[in-house]
C-alpha positions in Angstrom: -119.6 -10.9 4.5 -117.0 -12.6 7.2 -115.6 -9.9 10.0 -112.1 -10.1 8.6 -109.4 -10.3 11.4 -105.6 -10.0 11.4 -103.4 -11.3 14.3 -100.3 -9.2 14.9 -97.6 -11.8 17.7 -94.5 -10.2 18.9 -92.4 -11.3 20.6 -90.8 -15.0 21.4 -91.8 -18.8 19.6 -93.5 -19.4 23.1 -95.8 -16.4 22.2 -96.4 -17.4 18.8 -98.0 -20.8 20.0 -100.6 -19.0 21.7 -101.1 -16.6 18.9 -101.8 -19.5 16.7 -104.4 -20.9 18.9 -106.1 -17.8 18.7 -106.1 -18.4 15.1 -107.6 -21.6 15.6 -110.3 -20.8 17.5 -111.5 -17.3 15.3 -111.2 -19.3 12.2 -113.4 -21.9 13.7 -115.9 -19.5 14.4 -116.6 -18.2 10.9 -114.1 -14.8 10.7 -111.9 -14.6 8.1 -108.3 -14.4 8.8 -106.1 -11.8 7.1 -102.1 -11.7 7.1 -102.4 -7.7 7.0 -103.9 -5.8 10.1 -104.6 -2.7 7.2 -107.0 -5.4 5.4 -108.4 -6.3 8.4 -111.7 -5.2 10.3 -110.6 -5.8 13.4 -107.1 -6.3 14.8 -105.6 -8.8 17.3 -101.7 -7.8 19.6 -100.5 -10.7 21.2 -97.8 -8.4 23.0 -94.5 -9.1 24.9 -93.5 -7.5 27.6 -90.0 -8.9 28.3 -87.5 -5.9 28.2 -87.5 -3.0 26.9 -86.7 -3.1 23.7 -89.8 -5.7 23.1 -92.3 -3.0 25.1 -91.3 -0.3 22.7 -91.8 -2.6 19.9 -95.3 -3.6 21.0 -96.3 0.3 21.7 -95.5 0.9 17.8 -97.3 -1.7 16.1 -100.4 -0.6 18.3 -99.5 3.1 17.9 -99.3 1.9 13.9 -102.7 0.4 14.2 -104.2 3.2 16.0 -103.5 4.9 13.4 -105.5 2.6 11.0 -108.1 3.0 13.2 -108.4 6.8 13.2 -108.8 7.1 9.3 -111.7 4.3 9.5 -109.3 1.1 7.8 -109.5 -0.5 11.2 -112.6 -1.0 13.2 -111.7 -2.9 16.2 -108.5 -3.2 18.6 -107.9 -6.4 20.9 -104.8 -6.2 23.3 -103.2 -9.5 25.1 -100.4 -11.0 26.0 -97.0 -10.5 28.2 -97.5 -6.7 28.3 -101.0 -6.2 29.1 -100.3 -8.8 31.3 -97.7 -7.4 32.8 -99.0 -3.7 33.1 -102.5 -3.9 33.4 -104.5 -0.6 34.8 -102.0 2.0 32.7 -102.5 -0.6 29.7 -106.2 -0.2 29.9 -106.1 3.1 30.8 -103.8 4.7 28.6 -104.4 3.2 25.7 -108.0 4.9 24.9 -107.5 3.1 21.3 -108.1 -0.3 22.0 -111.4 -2.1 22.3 -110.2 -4.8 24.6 -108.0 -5.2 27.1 -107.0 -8.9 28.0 -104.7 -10.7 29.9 -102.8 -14.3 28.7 -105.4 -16.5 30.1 -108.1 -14.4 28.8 -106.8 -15.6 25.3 -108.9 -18.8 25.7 -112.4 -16.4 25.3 -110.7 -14.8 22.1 -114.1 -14.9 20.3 -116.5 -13.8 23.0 -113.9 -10.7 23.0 -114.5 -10.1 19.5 -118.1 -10.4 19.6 -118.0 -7.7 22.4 -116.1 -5.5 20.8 -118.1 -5.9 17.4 -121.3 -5.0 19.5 -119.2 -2.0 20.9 -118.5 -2.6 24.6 -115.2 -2.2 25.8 -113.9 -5.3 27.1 -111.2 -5.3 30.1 -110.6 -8.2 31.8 -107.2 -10.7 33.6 -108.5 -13.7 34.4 -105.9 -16.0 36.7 -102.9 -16.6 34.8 -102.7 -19.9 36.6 -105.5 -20.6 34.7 -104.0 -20.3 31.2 -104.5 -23.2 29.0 -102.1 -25.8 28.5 -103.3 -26.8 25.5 -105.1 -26.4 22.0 -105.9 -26.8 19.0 -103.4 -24.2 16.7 -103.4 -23.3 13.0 -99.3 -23.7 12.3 -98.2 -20.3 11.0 -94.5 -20.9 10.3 -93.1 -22.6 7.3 -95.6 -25.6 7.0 -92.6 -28.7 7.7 -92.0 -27.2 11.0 -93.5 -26.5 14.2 -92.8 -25.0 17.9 -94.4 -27.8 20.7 -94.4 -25.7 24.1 -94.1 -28.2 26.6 -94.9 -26.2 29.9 -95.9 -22.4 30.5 -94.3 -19.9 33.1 -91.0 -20.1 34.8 -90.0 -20.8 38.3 -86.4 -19.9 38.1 -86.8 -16.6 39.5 -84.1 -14.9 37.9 -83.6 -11.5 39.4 -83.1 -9.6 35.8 -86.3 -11.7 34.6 -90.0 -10.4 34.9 -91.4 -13.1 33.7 -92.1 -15.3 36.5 -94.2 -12.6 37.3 -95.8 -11.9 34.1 -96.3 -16.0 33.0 -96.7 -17.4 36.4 -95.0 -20.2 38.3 -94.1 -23.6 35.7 -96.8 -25.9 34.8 -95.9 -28.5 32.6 -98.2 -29.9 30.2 -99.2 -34.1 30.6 -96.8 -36.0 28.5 -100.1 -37.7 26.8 -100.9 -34.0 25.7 -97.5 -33.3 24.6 -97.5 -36.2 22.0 -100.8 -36.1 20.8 -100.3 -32.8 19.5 -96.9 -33.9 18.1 -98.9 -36.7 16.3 -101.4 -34.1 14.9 -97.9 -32.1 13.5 -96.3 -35.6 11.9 -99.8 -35.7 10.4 -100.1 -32.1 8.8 -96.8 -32.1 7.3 -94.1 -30.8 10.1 -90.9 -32.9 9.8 -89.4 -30.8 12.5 -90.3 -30.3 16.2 -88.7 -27.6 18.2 -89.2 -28.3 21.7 -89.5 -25.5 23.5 -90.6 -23.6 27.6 -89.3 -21.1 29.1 -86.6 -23.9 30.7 -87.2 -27.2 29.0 -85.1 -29.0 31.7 -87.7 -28.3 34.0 -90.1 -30.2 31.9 -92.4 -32.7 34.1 -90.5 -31.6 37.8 -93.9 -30.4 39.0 -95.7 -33.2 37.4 -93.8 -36.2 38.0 -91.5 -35.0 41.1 -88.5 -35.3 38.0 -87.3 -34.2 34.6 -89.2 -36.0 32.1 -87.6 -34.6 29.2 -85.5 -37.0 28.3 -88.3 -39.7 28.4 -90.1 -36.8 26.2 -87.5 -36.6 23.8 -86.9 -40.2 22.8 -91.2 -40.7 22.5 -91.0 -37.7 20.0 -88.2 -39.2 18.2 -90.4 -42.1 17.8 -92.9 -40.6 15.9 -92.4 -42.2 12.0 -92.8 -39.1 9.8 -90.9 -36.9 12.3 -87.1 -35.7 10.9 -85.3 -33.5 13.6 -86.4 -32.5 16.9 -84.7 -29.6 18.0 -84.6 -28.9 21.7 -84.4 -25.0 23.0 -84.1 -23.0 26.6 -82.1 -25.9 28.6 -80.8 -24.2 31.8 -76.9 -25.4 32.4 -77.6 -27.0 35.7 -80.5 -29.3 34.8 -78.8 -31.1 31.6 -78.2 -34.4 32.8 -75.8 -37.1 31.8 -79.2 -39.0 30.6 -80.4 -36.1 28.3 -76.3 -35.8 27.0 -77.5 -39.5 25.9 -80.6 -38.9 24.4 -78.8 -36.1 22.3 -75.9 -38.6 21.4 -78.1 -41.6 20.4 -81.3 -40.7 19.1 -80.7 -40.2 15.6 -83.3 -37.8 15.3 -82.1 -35.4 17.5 -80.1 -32.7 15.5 -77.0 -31.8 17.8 -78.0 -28.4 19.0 -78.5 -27.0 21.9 -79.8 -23.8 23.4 -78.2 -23.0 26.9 -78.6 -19.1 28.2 -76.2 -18.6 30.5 -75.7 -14.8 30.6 -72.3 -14.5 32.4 -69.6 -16.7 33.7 -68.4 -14.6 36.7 -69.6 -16.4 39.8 -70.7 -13.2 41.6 -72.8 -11.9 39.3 -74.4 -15.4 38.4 -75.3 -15.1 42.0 -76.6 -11.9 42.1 -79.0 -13.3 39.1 -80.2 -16.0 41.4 -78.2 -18.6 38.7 -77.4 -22.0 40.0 -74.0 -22.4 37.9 -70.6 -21.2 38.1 -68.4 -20.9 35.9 -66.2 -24.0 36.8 -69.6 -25.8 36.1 -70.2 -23.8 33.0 -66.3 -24.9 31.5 -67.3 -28.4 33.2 -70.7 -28.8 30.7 -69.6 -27.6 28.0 -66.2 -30.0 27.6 -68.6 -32.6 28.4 -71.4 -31.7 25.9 -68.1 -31.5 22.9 -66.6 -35.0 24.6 -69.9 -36.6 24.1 -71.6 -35.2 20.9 -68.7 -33.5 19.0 -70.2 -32.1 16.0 -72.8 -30.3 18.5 -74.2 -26.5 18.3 -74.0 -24.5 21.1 -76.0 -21.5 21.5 -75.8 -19.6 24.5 -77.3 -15.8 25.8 -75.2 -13.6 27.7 -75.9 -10.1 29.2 -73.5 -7.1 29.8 -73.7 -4.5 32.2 -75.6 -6.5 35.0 -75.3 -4.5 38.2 -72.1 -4.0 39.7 -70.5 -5.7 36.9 -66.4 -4.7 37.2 -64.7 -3.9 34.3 -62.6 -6.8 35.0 -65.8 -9.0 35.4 -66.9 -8.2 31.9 -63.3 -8.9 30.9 -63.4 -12.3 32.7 -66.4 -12.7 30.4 -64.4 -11.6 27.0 -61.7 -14.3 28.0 -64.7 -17.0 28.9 -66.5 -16.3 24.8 -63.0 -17.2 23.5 -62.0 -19.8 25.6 -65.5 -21.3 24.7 -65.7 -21.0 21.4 -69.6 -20.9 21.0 -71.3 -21.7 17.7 -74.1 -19.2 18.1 -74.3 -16.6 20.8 -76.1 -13.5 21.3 -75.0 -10.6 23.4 -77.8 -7.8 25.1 -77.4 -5.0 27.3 -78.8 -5.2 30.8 -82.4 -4.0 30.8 -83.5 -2.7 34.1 -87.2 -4.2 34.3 -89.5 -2.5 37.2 -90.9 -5.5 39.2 -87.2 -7.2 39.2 -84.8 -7.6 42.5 -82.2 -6.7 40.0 -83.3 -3.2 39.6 -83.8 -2.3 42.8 -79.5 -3.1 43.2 -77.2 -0.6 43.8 -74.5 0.0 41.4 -76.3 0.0 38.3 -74.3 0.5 35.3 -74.5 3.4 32.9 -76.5 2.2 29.7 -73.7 3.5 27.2 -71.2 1.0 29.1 -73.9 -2.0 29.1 -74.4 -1.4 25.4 -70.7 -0.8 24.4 -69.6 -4.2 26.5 -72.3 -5.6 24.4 -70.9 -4.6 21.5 -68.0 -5.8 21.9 -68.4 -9.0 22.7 -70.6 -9.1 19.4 -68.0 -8.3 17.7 -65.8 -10.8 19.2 -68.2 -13.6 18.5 -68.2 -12.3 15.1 -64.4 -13.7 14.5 -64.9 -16.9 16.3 -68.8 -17.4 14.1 -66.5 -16.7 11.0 -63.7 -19.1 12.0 -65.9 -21.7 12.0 -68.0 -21.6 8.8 -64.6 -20.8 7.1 -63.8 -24.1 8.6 -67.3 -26.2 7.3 -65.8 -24.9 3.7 -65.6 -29.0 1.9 -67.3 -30.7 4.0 -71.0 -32.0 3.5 -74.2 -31.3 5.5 -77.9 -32.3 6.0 -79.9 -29.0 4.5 -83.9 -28.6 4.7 -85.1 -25.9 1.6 -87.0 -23.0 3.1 -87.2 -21.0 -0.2 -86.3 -19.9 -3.1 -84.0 -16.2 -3.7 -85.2 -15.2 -7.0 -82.5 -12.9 -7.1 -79.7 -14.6 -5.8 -81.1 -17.1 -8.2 -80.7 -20.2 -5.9 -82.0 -21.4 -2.7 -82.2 -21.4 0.8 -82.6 -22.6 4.0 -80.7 -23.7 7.5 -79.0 -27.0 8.0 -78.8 -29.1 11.8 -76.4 -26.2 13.2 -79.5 -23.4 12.3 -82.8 -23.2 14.2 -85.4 -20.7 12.5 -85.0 -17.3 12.6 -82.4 -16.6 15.2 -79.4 -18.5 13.4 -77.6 -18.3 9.7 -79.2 -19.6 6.7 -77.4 -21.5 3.7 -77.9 -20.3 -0.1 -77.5 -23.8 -2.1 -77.2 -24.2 -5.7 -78.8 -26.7 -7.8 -80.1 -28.1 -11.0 -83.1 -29.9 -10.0 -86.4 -28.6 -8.8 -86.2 -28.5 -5.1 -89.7 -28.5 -2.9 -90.6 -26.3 0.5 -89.3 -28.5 3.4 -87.3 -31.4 1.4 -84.1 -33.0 2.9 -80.9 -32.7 0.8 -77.0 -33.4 1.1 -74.9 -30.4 0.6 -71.2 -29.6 0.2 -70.1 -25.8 1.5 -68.2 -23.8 -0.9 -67.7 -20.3 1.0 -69.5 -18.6 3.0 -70.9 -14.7 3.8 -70.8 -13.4 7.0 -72.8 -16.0 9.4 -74.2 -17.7 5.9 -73.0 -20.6 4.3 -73.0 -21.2 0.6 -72.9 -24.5 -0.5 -74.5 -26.7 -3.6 -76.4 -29.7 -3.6 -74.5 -33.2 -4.1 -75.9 -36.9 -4.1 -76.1 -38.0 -0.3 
């Protein structure tokens, strides 16, 4: 009987790739792959390590399946990813529960891992993260029409909040060639939609080809024949050029979103977090992003309570969210990450304040989000069907303005028999909170 094995992957769409080439190579090796770790023999975390909030997260689940393993459901633990990575020695040491301890790159050996553990060694090991795979081969574990294509690894930004430079390593890109013959192997198994994304897809091909490439990227993926949107995410403010605006204006494939963290607008503290922008540049992009595509979705990340943040800094950035307008924004507190220049700054702001200035700009986004579906009631839009809600009795899924998981969904009603991934026209109704409801029409 096949060793069954269940993959547990926290954490970010980035994650999630390599999780499913993990998948890829176990299934190729004869184990069975279960969607529950309490089914499984033997369990695989593909952690993250990012902030807080994630590390707790990823301490649970393992906590949970320690648990399984202690009453004999679960034979066998593997640990990987951003926070084994990231915390090595007290991961391996203090976790007495799990079989194997691995590192990102180590990810590549997944099966000769789980045929140590299986024989009973425990397995701790962090080979060079510089050595991490680029590419390969992945069993797609999201909704079958679409697919995340990670075009480089690491980050070179150097943030000072941000650990992950240090967890991922410096930015590697991966070869154009590489890049589209994996998007040629999606087209082929189904995925109509490509989201593009890195840890700062501007970046893309700077180390490679002494520029940005993604432009050039862009319009070869929008070539591809059975390819419907390509969505582009994690484009840093400074690096969108006047030739990627184009690309986004022009290339008919390309839904008119895009996802720029910019985490504050006050120019001292977007110093003190090592970020290239100001806000003058900030106001500057965004007018010319609205000039030049105006139906376009803009998503942006902000943090409260970075150190030394003034209360009249934080209100500078309450005055900034409305002024804006985003379409999509999220709001977190300031995590103080060990390893950072950021938390070694004096001035650090009480953790109540950063999550209550958090909370209120939330809620403040909350008006403008509603504003604007109120203001999509009557008009039509392009839908893709993700599902159906038996008991809302209709279906579901996002439009151009939605990527997966992170944005809104829209509920549509219809009379005919709608399939997993098809393309409809719309026409909004009303709408519920940061849904939309809408029915289908003729296009």
């Amino acid at each position: 009987m096949a060793i069954r094995v269940g993959l547990v992957s926290l954490g970010c769409s980035k994650n999630l790739v390599d999780s499913e080439r993990m998948l890829y190579k176990l299934k190729s090796h004869g184990y069975k792959l279960v969607v529950e770790p309490g089914e499984a023999d033997v369990a695989v975390v593909n952690t993250c390590g990012f902030i807080q909030s994630a590390k707790e997260e990823a301490i649970e689940t393992i906590m949970e399946l320690a648990a399984l393993k202690a009453d004999g459901t679960l034979k066998k633990i593997i640990l990987t990813g951003c926070l084994t990575e990231r915390y090595r020695e007290e991961a391996a040491e203090l976790i007495k529960e799990a079989d194997a301890v691995v590192g990102i790159t180590d990810q590549r050996d997944i099966v000769d891992i789980l045929d140590k553990v299986l024989k009973g060694e425990r397995y701790v090991n962090f080979a060079p993260k510089m050595e991490a795979p680029l590419t390969g081969k992945r069993i797609i574990s999201t909704l079958p029409f679409f697919a995340y294509l990670k075009i480089a690894e690491g980050c070179s930004n150097c943030c000072s909040y941000c650990a992950i430079p240090k967890i991922r390593g410096g930015f590697r890109s991966v070869p154009m060639e590489d890049i589209l013959k994996e998007a040629n192997w999606m087209a082929e198994n189904g995925v109509t939609e490509i989201i593009v994304i890195a840890q700062d897809t501007t970046r893309y091909g700077c180390d490679l080809y002494g520029e940005s490439r993604l432009p050039e990227l862009l319009k070869k993926l929008c070539a591809i024949e059975k390819i419907h949107w390509v969505r582009v995410l994690y484009c840093y403010p400074e690096r969108i050029t006047d030739e990627l605006i184009d690309v986004m204006a022009n290339e008919e494939k390309m839904v008119h979103y895009l996802d720029i963290p910019i985490q504050h607008c006050d120019d001292e503290i977007l110093k003190n977090m090592n970020r290239k922008s100001t806000e003058a540049e900030l106001r500057e992009l965004i007018a010319k992003l609205r000039s030049h595509i105006p139906d376009i979705t803009i998503r942006t990340t902000l943090i409260t309570g970075f150190p030394g943040e003034t209360k009249q800094q934080f209100n500078k950035l309450g005055d900034f969210v409305q002024d804006m307008q985003f379409d999509r924004l999220g709001c977190f507190p300031y995590s103080e990450e060990e390893g950072t220049k950021a938390a070694l700054m004096e001035n650090q702001v009480d953790e109540e304040v950063r999550s209550h200035r958090a909370e209120i700009i939330m809620q403040q986004q909350a008006d403008v989000s509603y504003a604007k579906n109120e203001a999509k009631i009557g008009s039509r839009l392009e839908a893709v069907i993700e599902g159906y809600d038996k008991y809302a009795g209709c279906y579901f899924g996002r439009t151009k303005a939605d990527a997966p998981d992170i944005d809104g969904k829209i509920f549509i009603k219809s009379h005919n028999r709608l399939k997993l991934g098809q393309y409809i026209t719309v026409e909004v109704f009303d709408t519920m909170d940061y849904d939309l409801l809408a029915e289908e029409v003729d296009a």
